[in-house]
N, C-alpha and C positions, 0 to 999 in steps of 0.2 A: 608548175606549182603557182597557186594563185597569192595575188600578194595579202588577205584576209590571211590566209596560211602562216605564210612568212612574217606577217605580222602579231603572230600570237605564236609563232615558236620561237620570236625576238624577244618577246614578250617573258614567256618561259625563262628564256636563257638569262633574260637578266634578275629575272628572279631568283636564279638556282646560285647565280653570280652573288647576289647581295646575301642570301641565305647562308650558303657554301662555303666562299671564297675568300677566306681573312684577311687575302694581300689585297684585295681591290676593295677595299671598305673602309674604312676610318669610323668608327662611331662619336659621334659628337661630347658623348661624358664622359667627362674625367681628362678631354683635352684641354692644357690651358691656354685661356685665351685674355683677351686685353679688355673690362669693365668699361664700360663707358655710363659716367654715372649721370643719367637722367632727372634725378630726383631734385638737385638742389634747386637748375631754372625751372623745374616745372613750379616747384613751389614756389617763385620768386615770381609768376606769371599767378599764378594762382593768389596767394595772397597781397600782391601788389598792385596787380594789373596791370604790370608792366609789360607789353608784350609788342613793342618797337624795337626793330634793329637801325642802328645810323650807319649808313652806304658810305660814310665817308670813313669811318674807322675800318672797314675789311675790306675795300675795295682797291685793288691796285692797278689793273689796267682793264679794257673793255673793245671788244672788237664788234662788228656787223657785219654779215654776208646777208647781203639782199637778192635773193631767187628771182632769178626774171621770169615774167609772167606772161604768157604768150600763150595762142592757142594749144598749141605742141607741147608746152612745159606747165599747165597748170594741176594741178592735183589737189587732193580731198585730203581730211586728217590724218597724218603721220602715224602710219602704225611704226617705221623702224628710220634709222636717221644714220647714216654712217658718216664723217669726216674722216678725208685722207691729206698727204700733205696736196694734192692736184687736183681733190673733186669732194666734191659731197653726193650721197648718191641717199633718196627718199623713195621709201615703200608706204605706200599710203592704205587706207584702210579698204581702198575698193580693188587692192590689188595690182596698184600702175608703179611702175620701177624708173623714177627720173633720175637723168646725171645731171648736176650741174658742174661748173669750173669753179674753183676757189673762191673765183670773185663773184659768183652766181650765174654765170652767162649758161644758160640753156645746151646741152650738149648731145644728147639723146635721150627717146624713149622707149623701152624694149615693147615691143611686136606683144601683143596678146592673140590669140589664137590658136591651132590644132599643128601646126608647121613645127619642121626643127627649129628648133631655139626662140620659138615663140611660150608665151604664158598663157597653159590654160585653162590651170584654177588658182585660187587667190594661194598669192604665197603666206608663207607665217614668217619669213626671218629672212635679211640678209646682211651678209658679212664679205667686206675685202680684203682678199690677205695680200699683204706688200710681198711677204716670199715670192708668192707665184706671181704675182702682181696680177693676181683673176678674182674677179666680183661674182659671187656665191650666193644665187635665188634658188631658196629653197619651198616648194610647194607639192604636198600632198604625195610624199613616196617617191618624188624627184630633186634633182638637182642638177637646173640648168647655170653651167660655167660661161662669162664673159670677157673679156680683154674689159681691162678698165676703162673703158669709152664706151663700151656697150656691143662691141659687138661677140657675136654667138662662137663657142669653141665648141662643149660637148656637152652632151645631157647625161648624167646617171643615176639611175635608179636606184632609194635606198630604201631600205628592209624595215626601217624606223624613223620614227618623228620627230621632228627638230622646230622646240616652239623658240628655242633661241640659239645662236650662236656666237661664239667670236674665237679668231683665228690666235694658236701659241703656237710661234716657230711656225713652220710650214703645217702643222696641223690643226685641231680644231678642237674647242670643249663646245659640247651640244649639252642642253639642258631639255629635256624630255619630262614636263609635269605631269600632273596625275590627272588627266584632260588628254595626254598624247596619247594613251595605250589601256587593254583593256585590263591590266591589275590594278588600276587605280591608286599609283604609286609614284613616285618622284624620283626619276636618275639623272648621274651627271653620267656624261661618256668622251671621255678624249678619246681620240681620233689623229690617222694620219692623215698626210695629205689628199691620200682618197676615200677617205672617209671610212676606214673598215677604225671598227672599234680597239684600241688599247686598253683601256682599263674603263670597269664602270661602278656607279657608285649610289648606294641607293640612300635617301634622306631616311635620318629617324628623328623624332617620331615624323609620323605623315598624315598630320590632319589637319592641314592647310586649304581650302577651298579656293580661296583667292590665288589669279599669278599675279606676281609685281610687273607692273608697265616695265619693266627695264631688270631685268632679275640679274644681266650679267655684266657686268661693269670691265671693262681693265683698269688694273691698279700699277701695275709697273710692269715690264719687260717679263712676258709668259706667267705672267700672274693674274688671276681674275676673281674678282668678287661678287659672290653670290647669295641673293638676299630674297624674301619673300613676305609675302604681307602677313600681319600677328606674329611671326617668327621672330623675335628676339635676338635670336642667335645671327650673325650674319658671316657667312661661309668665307674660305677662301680654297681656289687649289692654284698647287705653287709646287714645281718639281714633283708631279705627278702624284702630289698627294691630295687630299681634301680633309679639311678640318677646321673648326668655328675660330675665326679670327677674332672675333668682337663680338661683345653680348653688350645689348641694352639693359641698362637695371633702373626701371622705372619705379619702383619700390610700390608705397601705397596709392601711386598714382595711374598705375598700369588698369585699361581698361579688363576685365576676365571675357575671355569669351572659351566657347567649345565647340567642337566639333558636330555638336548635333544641332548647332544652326543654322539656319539655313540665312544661304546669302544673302537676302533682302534684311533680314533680321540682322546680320553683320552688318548690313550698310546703316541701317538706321537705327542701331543699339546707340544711343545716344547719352553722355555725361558730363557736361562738362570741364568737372572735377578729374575725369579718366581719360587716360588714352591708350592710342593702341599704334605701333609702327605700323607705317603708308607702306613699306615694302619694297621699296628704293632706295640704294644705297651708294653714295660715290666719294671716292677717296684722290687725291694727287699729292703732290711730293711735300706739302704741308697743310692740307685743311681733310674733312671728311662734312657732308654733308646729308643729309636724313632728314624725313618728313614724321613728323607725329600729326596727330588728329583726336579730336573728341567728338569727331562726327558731324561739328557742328562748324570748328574750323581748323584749318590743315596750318601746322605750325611748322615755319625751317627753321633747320637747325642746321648752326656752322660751327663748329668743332675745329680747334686748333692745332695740329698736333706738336708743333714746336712751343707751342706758349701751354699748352692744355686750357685756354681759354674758350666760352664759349660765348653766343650771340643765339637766342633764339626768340621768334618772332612771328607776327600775322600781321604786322602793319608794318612797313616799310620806309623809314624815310630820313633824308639830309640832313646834317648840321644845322638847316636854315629852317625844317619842317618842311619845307615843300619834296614831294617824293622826285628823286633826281636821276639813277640809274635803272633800267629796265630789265633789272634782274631778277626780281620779284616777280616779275609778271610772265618769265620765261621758266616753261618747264622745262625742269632739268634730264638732260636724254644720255649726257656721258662724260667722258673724261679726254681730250685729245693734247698731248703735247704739253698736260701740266695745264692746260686750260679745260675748265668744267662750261658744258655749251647746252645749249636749251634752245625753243622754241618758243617765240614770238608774235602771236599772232596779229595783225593789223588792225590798230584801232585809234584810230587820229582822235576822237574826243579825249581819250587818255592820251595819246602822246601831247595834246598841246597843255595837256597839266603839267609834263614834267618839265622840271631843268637839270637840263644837262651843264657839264661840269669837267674839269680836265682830263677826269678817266677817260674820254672819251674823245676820237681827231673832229676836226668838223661835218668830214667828208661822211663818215659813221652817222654824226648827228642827223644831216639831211638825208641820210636814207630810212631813218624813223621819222623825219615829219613829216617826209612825202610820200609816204606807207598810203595804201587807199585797202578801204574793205576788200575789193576785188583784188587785191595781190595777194601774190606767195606769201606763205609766212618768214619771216623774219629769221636767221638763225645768229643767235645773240653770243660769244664766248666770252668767258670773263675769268681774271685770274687776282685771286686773292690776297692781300697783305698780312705778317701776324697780327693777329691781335694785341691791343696793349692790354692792360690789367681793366681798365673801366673806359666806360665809351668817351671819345673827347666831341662833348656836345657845346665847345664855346664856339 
């Protein structure tokens, strides 16, 4: 049985699943979810102009892992970013799989080629689960298993595509968009520890074009959130269910778009009046964070959840105006340990603009000023304060 086969009676089955099958489904209306109301800063940016956040109001602590750079350990743009409490381990977009150690020190880098437990074609997604304590490359109708240092356990073959994952309990929720398979359709599918499917769950509606850089978040212990770009709604599944945690309500300020556009046109439907969510979405034990855009610039937004206060912004910068922590300039890839961690890439003209400040040890600071073009990128973590009621800018 060829796997073209197998991949279009996978294909089938989860359609008859999502069609069929009432317990594996959740429909998104009529379930309640938590408003998050967009309207009042956007208009407060809009008729103001006020569109600076101060790093000294939200900012609590701030950390740096510097990637060593060496022949063995260098790599191209970040397609997937995983931190564990003993390693950070990067899938880049050319397909190479580095370990580093917490503190960045260079550890392995898996084999690409035709061999057992070599890579060889580009992966789409990986994930480490501490259960098994094994590192999980997935590429092209496979899955090669490693010991968390990198070395090879076993390979197996799956029936279906996996454009994202992350590990609940000893199993896994796969996200399969409408890009993975030939109905042109978007599933979730938790999974046990060897990947045979438990339950699947198809998006409604589904005319989404865009994936989000980061569609699957963890938010707390076997809990994950899932979000996609012009989507509104942003998902959660938690106890084997699925259903809209959070809805954006951009009110008159929400860009329209439809589904008979075609991508270039999404990209460059431009308003700067309107916006439309970037499609990335991350939460920890009190802030949530999300990008809007009007196409013309990407606005964060930092949401409170113990104050309901919020910060949102395109300029960045200190009590004193000189821009200070390099948070802003670090995309944001996840959530580890109540710390929200991003990506940094080296650029000594900006770093000698900034000033740093107590969020920050020293030892942190000089691995940002002696960052050179030719180095790893930077991976930046940073952990939040409440907000108070108004910024304190004396």
């Amino acid at each position: 049985m060829n796997k073209l086969f197998l991949y279009q009676l996978f294909t089938f089955a989860l359609l008859l699943l999502g069609l069929g099958c009432q317990n594996n489904i959740t429909y998104v209306n009529g379930v309640p979810f938590d408003t998050i109301d967009c309207h009042s800063f956007l208009e407060h940016i809009i008729d103001d102009g006020n569109d600076s956040v101060v790093y000294d109001d939200i900012v609590d602590t701030v950390q740096v892992i510097k990637l060593a750079t060496t022949d063995e350990s260098v790599f191209g743009d970040i397609l997937d970013l995983v931190i564990t409490d003993s390693n950070v381990y990067v899938l880049d977009f050319y397909g190479n799989v580095i370990i580093f150690s917490r503190n960045g020190n260079f550890i392995s880098r898996l084999r690409r080629g035709q061999g057992p437990g070599e890579i060889s074609n580009n992966p789409s997604c990986i994930a480490f689960n501490s259960e098994t304590g094994y590192l999980y490359v997935f590429e092209h109708f496979k899955l090669n298993v490693y010991t968390s240092s990198g070395v090879f356990v076993y390979t197996k073959p799956l029936d279906y595509y996996c454009n994202a994952m992350l590990p609940i309990g000893d199993g896994f929720l796969i996200l399969q968009d409408r890009s993975g398979n030939l109905s042109r359709k978007s599933f979730l599918i938790s999974s046990d520890s060897s990947f045979a499917p438990i339950g699947v769950f198809q998006f409604f509606p589904d005319d989404y074009l865009l994936s989000s850089r980061r569609p699957l978040s963890s938010f707390q212990q076997n809990q994950v959130l899932i979000s996609r770009p012009y989507d509104n709604n942003i998902y959660w599944f938690c106890n084997g269910g699925f259903s809209v945690r959070h809805r954006l309500e951009l009110s008159n300020f929400e860009r329209q778009v439809s589904n008979d556009m075609s991508v270039e046109q999404l990209r460059h439907f431009s308003d700067p009046s309107k916006f439309s969510f970037e499609g990335s979405f991350f939460e920890n034990s009190n802030y949530q964070i999300f990008e809007l855009t009007n196409n013309k610039f990407v606005y964060c937004v930092y949401r409170n959840t113990i104050t309901n206060m919020v910060r949102c912004g395109r300029v960045y910068k200190s009590s004193d105006d000189t821009s200070g922590i390099p948070i802003h300039y670090a995309c944001t890839m996840g959530v580890y340990n109540d710390y929200f961690y991003g990506i940094l890439e080296p650029n000594p003209e900006l770093f000698k603009r900034l000033r740093y400040n107590s969020h920050m040890s020293d030892s942190d600071v000089d691995k940002i000023k002696l960052s050179t073009p030719d180095d790893n990128p930077l991976i930046i973590l940073y952990r939040l304060k409440d907000i108070p009621a108004e910024p304190d800018t004396e």
